[in-house]
Every structure is written in C-alpha cells, then in structure tokens.
C-alpha positions as a Python dict, from the first residue, in 0.01 Angstrom:
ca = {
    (1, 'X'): (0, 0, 0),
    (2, 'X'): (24, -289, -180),
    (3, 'X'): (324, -412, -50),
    (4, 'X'): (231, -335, 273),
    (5, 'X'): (-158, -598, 225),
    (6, 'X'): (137, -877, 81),
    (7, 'X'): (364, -856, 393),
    (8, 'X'): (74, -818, 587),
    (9, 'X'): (-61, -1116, 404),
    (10, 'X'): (251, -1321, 425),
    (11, 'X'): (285, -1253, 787),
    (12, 'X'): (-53, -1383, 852),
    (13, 'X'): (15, -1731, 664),
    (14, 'X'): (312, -1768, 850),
    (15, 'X'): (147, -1733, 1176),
    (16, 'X'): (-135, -1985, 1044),
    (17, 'X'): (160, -2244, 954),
    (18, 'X'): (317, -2193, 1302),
    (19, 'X'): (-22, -2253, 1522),
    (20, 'X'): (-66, -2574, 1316),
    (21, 'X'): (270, -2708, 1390),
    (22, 'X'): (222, -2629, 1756),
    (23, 'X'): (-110, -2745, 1801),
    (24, 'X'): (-192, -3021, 1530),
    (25, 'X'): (161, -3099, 1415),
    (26, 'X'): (360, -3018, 1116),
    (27, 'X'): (212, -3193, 849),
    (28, 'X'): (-217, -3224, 1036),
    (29, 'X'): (-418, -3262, 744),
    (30, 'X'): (-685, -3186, 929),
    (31, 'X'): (-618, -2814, 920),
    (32, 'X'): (-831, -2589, 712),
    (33, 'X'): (-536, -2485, 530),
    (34, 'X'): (-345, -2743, 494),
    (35, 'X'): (-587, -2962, 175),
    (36, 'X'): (-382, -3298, 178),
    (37, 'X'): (-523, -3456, -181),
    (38, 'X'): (-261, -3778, -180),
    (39, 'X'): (-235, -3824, 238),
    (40, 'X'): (119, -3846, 248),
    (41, 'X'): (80, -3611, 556),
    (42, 'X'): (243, -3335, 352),
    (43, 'X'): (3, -2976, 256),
    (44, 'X'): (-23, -2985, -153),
    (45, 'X'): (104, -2600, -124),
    (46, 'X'): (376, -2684, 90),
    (47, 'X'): (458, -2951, -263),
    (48, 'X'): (408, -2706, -470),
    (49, 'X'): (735, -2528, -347),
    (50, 'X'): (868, -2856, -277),
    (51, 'X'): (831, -2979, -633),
    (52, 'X'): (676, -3265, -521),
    (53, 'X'): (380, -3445, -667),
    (54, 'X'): (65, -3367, -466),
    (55, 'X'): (-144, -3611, -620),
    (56, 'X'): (102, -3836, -568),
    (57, 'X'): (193, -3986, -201),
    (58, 'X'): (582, -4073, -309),
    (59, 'X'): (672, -3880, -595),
    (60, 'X'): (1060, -4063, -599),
    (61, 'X'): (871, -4392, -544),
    (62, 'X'): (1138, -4455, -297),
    (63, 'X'): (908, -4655, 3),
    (64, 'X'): (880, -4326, 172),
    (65, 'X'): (614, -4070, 188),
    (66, 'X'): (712, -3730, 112),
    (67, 'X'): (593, -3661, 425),
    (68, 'X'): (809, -3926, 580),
    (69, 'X'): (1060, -3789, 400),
    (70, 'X'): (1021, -3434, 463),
    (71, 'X'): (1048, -3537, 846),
    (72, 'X'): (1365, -3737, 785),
    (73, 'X'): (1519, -3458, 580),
    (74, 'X'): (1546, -3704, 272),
    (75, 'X'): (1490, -3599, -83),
    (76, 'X'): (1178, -3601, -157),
    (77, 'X'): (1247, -3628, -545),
    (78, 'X'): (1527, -3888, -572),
    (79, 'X'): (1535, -4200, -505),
    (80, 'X'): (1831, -4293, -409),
    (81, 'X'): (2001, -3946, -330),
    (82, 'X'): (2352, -4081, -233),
    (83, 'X'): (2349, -4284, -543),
    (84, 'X'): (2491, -4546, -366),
    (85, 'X'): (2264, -4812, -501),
    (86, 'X'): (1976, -4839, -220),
    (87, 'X'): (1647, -4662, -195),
    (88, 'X'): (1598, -4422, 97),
    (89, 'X'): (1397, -4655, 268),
    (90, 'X'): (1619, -4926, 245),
    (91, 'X'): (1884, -4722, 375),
    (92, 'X'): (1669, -4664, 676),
    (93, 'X'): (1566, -5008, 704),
    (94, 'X'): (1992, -5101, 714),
    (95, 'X'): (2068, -4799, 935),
    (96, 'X'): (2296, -4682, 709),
    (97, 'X'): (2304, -4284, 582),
    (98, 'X'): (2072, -4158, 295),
    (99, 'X'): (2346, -3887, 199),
    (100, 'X'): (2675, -4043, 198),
    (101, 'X'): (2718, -4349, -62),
    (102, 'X'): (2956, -4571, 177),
    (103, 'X'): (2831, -4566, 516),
    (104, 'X'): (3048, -4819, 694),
    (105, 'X'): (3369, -4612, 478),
    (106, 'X'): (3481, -5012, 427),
    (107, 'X'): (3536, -4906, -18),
    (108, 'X'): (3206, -5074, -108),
    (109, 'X'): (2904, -4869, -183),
    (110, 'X'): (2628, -4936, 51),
    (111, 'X'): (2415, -5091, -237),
    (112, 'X'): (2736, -5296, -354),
    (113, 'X'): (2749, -5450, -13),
    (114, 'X'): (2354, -5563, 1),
    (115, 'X'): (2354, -5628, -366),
    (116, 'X'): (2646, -5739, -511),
    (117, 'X'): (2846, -5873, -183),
    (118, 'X'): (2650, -5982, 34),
    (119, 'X'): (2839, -5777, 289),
    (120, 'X'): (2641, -5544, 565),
    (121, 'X'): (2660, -5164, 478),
    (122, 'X'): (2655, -5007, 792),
    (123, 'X'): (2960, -5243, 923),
    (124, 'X'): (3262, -5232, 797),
    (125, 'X'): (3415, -5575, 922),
    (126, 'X'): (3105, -5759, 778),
    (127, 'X'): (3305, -6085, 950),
    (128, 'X'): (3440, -5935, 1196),
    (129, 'X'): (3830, -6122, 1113),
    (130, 'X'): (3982, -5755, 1151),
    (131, 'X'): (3983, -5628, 805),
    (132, 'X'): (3774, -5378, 618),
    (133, 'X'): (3529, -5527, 368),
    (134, 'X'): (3675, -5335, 79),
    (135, 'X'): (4023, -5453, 157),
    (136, 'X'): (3927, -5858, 156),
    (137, 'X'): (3750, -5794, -172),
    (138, 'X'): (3992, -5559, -376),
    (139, 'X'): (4321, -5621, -210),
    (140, 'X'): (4369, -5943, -26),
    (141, 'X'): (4110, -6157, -224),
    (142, 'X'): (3971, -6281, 115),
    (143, 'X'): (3610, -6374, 153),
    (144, 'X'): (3452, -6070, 352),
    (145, 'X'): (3214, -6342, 459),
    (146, 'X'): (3426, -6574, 640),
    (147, 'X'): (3665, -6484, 886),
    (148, 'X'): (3892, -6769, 806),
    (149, 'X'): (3901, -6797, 445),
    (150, 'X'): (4145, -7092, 466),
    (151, 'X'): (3989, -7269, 761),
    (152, 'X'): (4276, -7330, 930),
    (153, 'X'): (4184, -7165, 1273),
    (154, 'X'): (4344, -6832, 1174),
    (155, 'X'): (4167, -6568, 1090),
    (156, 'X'): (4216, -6358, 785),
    (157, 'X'): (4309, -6035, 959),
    (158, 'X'): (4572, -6253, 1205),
    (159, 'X'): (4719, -6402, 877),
    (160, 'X'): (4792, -6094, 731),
    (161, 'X'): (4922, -5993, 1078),
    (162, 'X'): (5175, -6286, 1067),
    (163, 'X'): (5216, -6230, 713),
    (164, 'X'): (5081, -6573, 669),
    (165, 'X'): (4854, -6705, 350),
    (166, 'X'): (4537, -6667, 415),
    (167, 'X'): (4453, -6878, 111),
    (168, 'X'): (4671, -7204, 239),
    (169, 'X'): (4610, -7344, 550),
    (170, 'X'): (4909, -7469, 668),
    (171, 'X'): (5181, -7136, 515),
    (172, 'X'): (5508, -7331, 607),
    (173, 'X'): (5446, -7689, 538),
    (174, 'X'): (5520, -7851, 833),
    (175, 'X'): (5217, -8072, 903),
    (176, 'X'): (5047, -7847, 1122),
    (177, 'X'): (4764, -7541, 1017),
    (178, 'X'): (4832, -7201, 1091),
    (179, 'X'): (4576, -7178, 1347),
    (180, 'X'): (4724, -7487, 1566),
    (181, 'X'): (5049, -7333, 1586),
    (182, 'X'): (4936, -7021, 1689),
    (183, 'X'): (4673, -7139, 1920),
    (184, 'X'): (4712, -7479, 2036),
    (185, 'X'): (5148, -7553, 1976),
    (186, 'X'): (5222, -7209, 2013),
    (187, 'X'): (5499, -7331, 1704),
    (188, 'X'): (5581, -7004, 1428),
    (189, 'X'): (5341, -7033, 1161),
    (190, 'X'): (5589, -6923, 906),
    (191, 'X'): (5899, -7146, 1033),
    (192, 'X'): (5834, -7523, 963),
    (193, 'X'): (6111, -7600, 1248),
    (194, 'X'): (6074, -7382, 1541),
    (195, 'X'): (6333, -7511, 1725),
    (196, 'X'): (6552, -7549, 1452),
    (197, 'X'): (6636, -7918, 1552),
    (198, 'X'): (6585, -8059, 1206),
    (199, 'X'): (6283, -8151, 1254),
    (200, 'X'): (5975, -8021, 1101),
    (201, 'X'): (5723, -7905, 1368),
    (202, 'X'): (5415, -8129, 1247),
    (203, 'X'): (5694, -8470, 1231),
    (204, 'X'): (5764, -8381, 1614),
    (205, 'X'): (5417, -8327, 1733),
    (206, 'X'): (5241, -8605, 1491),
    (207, 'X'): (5505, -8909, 1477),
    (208, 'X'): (5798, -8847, 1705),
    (209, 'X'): (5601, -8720, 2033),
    (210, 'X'): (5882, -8464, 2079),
    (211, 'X'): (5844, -8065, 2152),
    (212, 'X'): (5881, -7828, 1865),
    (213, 'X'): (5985, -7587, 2087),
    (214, 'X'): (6263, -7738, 2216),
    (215, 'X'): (6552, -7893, 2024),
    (216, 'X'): (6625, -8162, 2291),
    (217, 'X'): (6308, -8300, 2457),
    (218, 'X'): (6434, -8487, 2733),
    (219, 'X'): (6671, -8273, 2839),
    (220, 'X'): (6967, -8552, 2774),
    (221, 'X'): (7232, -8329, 2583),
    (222, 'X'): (7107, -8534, 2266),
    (223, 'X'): (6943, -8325, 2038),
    (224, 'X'): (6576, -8494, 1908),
    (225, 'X'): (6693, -8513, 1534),
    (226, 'X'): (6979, -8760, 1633),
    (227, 'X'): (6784, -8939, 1870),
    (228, 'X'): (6496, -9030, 1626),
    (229, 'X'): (6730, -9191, 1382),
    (230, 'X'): (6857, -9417, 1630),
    (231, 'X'): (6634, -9729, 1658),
    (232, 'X'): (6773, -9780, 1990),
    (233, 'X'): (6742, -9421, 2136),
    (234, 'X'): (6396, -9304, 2287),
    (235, 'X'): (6396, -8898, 2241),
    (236, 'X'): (6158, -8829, 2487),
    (237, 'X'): (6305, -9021, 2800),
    (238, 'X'): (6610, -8933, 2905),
    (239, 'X'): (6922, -9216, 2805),
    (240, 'X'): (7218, -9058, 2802),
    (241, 'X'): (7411, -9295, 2969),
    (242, 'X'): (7236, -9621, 2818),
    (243, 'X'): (7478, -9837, 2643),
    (244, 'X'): (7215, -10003, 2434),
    (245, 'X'): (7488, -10196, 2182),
    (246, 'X'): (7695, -10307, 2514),
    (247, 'X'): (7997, -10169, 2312),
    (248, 'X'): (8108, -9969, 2620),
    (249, 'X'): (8054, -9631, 2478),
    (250, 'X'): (7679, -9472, 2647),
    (251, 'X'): (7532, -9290, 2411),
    (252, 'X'): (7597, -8943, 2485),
    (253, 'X'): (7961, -9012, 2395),
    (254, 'X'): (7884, -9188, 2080),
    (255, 'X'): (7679, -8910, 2013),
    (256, 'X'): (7957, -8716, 2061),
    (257, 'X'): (8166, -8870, 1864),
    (258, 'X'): (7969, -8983, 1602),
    (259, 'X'): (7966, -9287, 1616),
    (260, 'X'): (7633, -9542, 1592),
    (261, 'X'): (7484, -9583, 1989),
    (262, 'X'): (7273, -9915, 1854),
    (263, 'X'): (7552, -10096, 1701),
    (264, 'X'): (7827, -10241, 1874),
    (265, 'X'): (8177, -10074, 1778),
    (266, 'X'): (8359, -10369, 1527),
    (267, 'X'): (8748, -10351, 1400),
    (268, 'X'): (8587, -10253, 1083),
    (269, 'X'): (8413, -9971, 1201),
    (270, 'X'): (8669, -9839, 1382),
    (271, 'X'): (8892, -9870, 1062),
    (272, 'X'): (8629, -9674, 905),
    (273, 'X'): (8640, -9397, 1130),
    (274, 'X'): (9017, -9326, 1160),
    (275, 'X'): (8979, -9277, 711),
    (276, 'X'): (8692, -9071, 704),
    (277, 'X'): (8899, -8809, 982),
    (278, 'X'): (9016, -8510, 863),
    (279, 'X'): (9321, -8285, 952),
    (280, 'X'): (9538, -8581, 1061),
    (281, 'X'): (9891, -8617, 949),
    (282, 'X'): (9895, -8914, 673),
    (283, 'X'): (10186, -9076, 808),
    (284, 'X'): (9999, -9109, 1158),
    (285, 'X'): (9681, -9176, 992),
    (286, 'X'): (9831, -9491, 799),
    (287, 'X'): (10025, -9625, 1109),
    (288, 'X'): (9713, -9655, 1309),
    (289, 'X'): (9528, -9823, 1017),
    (290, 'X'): (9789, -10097, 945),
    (291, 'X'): (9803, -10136, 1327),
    (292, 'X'): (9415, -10170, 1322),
    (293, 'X'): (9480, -10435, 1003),
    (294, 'X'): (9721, -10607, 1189),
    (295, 'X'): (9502, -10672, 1493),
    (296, 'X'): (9190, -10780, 1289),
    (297, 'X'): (9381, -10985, 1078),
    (298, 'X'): (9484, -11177, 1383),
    (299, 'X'): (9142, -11174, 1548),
    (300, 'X'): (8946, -11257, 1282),
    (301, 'X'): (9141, -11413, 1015),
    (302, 'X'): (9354, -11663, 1247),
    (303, 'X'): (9182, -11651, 1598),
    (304, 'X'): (9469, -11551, 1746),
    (305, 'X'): (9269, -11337, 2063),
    (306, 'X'): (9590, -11293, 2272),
    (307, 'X'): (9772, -11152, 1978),
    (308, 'X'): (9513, -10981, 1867),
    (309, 'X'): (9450, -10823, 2212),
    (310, 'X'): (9868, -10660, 2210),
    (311, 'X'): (9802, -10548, 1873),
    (312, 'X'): (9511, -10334, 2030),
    (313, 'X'): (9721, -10245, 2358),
    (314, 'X'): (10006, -10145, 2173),
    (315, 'X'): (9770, -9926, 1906),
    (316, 'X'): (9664, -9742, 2262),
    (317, 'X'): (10020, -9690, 2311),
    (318, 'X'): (10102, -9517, 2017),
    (319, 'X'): (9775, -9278, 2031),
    (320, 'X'): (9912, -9145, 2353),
    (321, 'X'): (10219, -9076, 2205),
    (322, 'X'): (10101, -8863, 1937),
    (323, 'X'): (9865, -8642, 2138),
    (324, 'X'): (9901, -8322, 2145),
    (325, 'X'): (10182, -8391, 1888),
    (326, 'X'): (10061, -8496, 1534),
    (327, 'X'): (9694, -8507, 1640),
    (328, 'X'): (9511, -8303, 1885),
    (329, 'X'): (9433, -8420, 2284),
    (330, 'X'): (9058, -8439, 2168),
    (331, 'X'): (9116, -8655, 1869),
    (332, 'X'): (9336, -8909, 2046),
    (333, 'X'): (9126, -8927, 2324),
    (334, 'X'): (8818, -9028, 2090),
    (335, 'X'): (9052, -9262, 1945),
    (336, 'X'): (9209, -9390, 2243),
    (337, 'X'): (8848, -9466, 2384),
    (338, 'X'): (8713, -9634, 2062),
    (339, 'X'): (8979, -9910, 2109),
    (340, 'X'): (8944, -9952, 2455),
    (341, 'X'): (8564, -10039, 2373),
    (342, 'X'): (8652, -10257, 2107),
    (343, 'X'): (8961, -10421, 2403),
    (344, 'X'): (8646, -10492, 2657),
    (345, 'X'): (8441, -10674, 2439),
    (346, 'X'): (8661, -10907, 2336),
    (347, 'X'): (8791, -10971, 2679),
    (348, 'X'): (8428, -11021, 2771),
    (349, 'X'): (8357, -11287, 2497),
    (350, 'X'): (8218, -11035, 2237),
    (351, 'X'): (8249, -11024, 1895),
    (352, 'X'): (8436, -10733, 1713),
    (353, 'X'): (8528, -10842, 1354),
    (354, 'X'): (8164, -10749, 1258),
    (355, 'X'): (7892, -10535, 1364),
    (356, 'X'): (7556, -10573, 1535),
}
C-alpha cells in the first residue's frame, strides 16, 4: 500500500514538474511549487538534488546562474569545468567550449591563449599567417601575433613553406627581403643568384639595372657579370658589335676570347696572352713570342713601322702554318685575329706599344 501512495505520489510530482515546464517554463518561479529563495531561476528542491546552493544564486561563482547554467548544460558546481583556465562564462563570452580545455585544438589551453598569449581561443590561426598557434609558440618560435614575424613581406607560414627564416628578413643575402622576391622580383628567396650569372640578385636589381632572372639582359650573347666589369660595356643595351677601344675586335669576340673590349689590344698585351695559354707546344709557344719581341722591339724601341709591320705579317704566316698542326684551328684563329687588330691600328696611325 505504501508503495503504491509513493509511486502514486511520485507520479503526481512529475506531472506537476511537466505542466510547469509547458506552461510557465522550466525554471517559473512563480509556480506554487517551485519556492525560488536565491532567484537564480532554478527550484531550491530541484538544488537540492543538484547539490547546488539554494541560497546562493551561483554556487561555482563562475558569472553564471545555476539556472543559466542548468539551461546551458554547464556545471553548476565548478568553475571552470574543462580546467582550461577560463570561467564558464568567459568561455561563453569567447565562444569557445565549456567542456573541452583547447577549443581551437591549436596546443594552447583556451585560458593560456586569453591569459598568457594573447592569442584568441576559439581560432586557431590567431594571425591568420597559416600556422597553428601552438606551433609558432612551441616549435617555430614565431610570434602567433604577427603574421610576418620578420617583416619582410613573407609571412610566417609561406617561410616555412619555402623553408625560409622566418626570423631574418632577407634568408639568402642578396640585398633583397624574402617577401620582394617572392612577390614583387619573383627572384628564389633561398638562392642569392637566380640566374646564376654571378651576380647576386639585390646587385642586379639595386645597382646594375639588370634582370635576376636572366643571365644576359640584353639579349647580346654577353652574359651581365662580364658586361658590368667592363667600364665601356652597357649590360642592359645591346653592344655586341661595338668596338669601343677601336682595336678592331667588337666586343662579343673579345668577350670571346678574353680579351679586355675597353682597351685597345697593345704588343704587350698580346705578348701576354700567347704566355698565359695553355696546352700549346713550347717550342711554338716561344717562336711566336720572340717573333712578337722582334716586332715590338722594332716598333717601339727604333720606330722602324715598316719593319715592324713584316715582323707582324710574317708572325700571321707562321700561325697558319701551325693550325691544326701544333695548335688547334680555334687557337690560331684567335691568334691570327689578335695580330691582325694590332696590324690595322698601326696602319691607321694608332698606337700599339702600350695600352689605352
């Protein structure tokens, strides 16, 4: 019998609780029933089995009502029930979830971001430069705060994409940041010569005016590193076939040959030349210098120009004859050309026992 009055009992309660969520809401104070003594919109015998204080509107002092939080599904009796650092109600103030302790799953509790970092809990790029917050802090050493730790237009998470340093702003030392050769020169950030010229990237953009994407600017078969040692030479116009020292020789060929396009070609320099070649025969080698010494000494020493002049002719002679013999077609040919120079400028007035 008894148990039959308690079920009854029960069932009616039940019934009571139901009609007051339907009709006045689920936590109406208003209800006879439902006696609210702190107001937190939350029945003291629904507390009671709750655990919560009923003389007390937020028994985990949290911000939150325990009716709030009974609503929200919170805890009602701890704080901070993630224990991630940050009240309930702050978590619901930063969007971020009251049960898990790293919302934005970035490796920083959500109270580490707000109080420690600085960072946003609920986003996990606080920066928004491509890498997790957790990662710039415990990893990389990046500022979670600034995309572009270095400030050299790049952004952190494009650095570590290009394997760059995020921490220097310019990774290969060639005069130019990371972020203009990506963006703006379109130059490797990691390669301080793109083109491989010679020429650092930053000296070509910054001093020279040449491309650091291509090893010969102006298209003249001269690559930009010779033509910027050459006072005479301009390695953005186009001069192959300027003869700037009026030696005779345009400057492709000395180019070619290696010999200097702004100064005109001298007996001396040509005697210079034939020593510093390799793989020639010695005996060939020393012929053409003492015919070389013969005609400068005559030229120069005496004044003897028509002597001098057959010295020269005859040292073309013997050049032919030993092509393709003791030196190769290429060599003589060089050879053969130098004194042919040196042969016009005297026979137009110019001087060849010393050099421009």
């Amino acid at each position: 019998m008894r148990t039959r009055v308690w079920l009854i009992t029960a069932a009616a309660m039940v019934a009571a609780l139901a009609v007051g969520f339907l009709t006045l809401g689920p936590f109406n104070a208003n209800a006879a029933t439902d006696v609210d003594s702190d107001g937190d919109g939350l029945a003291d015998w629904i507390e009671a089995e709750l655990g919560s204080d009923p003389l007390d509107p937020d028994t985990d002092d949290d911000g939150l009502t325990d009716g709030e939080e009974f609503s929200l599904g919170t805890n009602l009796l701890e704080a901070d029930q993630d224990n991630d650092g940050l009240g309930d109600r702050e978590e619901l103030q930063y969007g971020t979830w009251t049960w898990y302790p790293d919302t934005d799953l970035d490796g920083l509790l959500d109270g580490e971001e707000v109080y420690t970092y600085g960072t946003h809990p609920a986003y996990e790029d606080t920066d928004f430069d491509g890498l997790l917050d957790g990662r710039e802090l415990f990893i990389l050493g990046t500022d979670p705060l600034n995309s572009d730790s270095d400030g050299d237009g790049l952004e952190d998470g494009w650095e570590v994409g290009f394997t760059t340093d995020p921490f220097n702003p310019d990774s290969d030392g060639d005069g130019l940041l990371d972020g203009e050769e990506v963006f703006v020169y379109f130059t490797h950030p990691l390669y301080e010569d793109t083109d491989f010229d010679g020429l650092p990237d930053g000296d070509e953009v910054h001093i020279h005016g040449t491309s650091p994407l291509d090893a010969d600017t102006d298209g003249d078969t001269m690559p930009d590193s010779y033509e910027v040692t050459g006072a005479c030479l301009n390695p953005v116009t186009d001069d192959a076939l300027g003869d700037p020292d009026g030696d005779g020789l345009n400057n492709i060929y000395e180019s070619s040959i290696g010999t200097d396009p702004c100064s005109r070609e001298s007996l001396a320099s040509f005697i210079a030349f034939v020593s510093a070649l390799e793989d020639m025969p010695d005996p060939v080698k020393n012929n053409i210098l003492r015919r070389a010494a013969d005609a400068s000494h005559l030229l120069c020493d005496n004044g003897n120009t028509q002597g001098g002049l057959k010295k020269l002719e005859d040292l073309v002679t013997f050049i032919g004859t030993q092509s393709g013999k003791k030196m190769s077609p290429a060599v003589a040919d060089v050879l053969a050309v130098y004194v042919e120079s040196l042969v016009g400028q005297i026979e137009a007035g110019q001087d060849v026992c010393s050099s421009l």
